[in-house]
N, C-alpha and C positions, 0 to 999 in steps of 0.2 A: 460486615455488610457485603453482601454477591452485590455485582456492578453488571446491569442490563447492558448488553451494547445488539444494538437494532442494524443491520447491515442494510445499507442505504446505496449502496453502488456498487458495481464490480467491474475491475478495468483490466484487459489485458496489456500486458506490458513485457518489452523485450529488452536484453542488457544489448550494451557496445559486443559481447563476443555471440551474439544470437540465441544466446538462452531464453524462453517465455517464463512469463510469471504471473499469476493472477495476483491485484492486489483488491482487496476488501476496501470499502471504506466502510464504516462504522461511528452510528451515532449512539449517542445517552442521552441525549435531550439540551447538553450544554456545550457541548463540542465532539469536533470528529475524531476519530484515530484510523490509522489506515493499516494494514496486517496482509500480509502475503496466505495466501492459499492455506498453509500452514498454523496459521496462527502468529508468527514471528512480526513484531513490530517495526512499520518502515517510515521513514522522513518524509515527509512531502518537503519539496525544494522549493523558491523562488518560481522557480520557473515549469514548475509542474510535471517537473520528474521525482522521480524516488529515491533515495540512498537507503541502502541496507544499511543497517548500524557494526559497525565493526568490521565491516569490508568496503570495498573500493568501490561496489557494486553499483550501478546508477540507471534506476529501469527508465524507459519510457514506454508513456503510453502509445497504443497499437491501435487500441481497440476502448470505449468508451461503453 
C-alpha cells in the first residue's frame, strides 16, 4: 500500500552552528510527520524545535 502524505506547512529552521534547514510538515489524514527538505525524517520536540535522528542536530524555527 503507497502512503499519501499531503504537505501542510513549510518552516524554515536554523541549527545552534547557523546551518538553515527547511522542514516539511506532512499530513495523511491521521497524523503529521515532519521531513527536512530532503526527505529525511525529523522529531518534533516539546518545545517545538526539531532533532535530526542520529545526530545532536536541534533546528529551530526562523521562519513559519
Amino acid at each position: 500500500m503507497q502512503e499519501n502524505w499531503i504537505n501542510t506547512r513549510v518552516m524554515e529552521c536554523s541549527a545552534v552552528n547557523g546551518e538553515r534547514y527547511t522542514v516539511i510538515e506532512q499530513g495523511d489524514g491521521t497524523q503529521p510527520r515532519y521531513v527536512l527538505g530532503n526527505g529525511r525524517k525529523v522529531a518534533r520536540n516539546g518545545d517545538g524545535s526539531f532533532t535530526v535522528p542520529g545526530t545532536e542536530a536541534v533546528l529551530w524555527i526562523t521562519a513559519p
